[in-house]
C-alpha positions in Angstrom: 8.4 -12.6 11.8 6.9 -9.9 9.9 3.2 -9.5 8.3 2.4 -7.7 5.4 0.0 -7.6 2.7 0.9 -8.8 -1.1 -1.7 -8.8 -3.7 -4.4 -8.8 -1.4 -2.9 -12.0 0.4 -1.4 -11.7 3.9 2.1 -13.0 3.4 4.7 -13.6 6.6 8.2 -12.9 6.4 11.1 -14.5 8.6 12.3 -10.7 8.9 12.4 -7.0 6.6 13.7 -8.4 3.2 15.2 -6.3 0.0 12.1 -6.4 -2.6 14.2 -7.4 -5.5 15.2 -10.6 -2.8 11.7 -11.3 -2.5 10.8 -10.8 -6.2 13.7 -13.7 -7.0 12.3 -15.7 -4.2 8.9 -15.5 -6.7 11.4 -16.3 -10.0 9.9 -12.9 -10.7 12.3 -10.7 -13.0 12.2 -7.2 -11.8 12.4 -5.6 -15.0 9.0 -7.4 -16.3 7.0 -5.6 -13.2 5.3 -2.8 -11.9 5.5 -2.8 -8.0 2.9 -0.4 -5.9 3.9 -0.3 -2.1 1.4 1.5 0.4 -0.5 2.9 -2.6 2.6 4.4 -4.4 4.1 3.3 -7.5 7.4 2.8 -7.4 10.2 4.2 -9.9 12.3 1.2 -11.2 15.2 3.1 -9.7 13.6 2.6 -6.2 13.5 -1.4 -6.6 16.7 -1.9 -5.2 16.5 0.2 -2.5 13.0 -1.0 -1.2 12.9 -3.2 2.0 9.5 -4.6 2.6 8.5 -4.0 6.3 6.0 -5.3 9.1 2.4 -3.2 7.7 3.5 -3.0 4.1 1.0 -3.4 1.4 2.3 -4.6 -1.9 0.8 -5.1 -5.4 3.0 -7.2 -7.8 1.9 -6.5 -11.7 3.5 -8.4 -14.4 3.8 -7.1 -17.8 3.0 -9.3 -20.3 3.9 -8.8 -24.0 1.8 -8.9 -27.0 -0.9 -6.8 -29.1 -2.2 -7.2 -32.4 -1.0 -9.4 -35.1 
């Protein structure tokens, strides 16, 4: 079991797990978010290769659409 931190809630994991696993885990699609991890924002490019680990701290934005009309 690991412990981290995700948008200021501590979360538990059975074990290190691929963000982009976690993110579908959510139904989150990874090309509608911005991901910081330990106070760096991450390239899209990065997503795949991220494993979230025992300490991590992780803030999940969503983008949402929209603007004047």
């Amino acid at each position: 079991m690991i412990k981290l931190r995700i948008n200021g809630r501590d979360v538990e994991l059975d074990d290190p797990t691929l963000l982009l696993d976690y993110l579908a885990s959510l139904g989150v699609d990874q090309r509608a978010v911005a991901v910081e991890l330990n106070e760096r924002i991450l390239e899209r490019s990065e997503l795949s290769g991220t494993t979230l680990a025992e300490g991590d701290v992780v803030e999940i934005v969503r983008m949402v659409g929209g603007g004047l009309g």
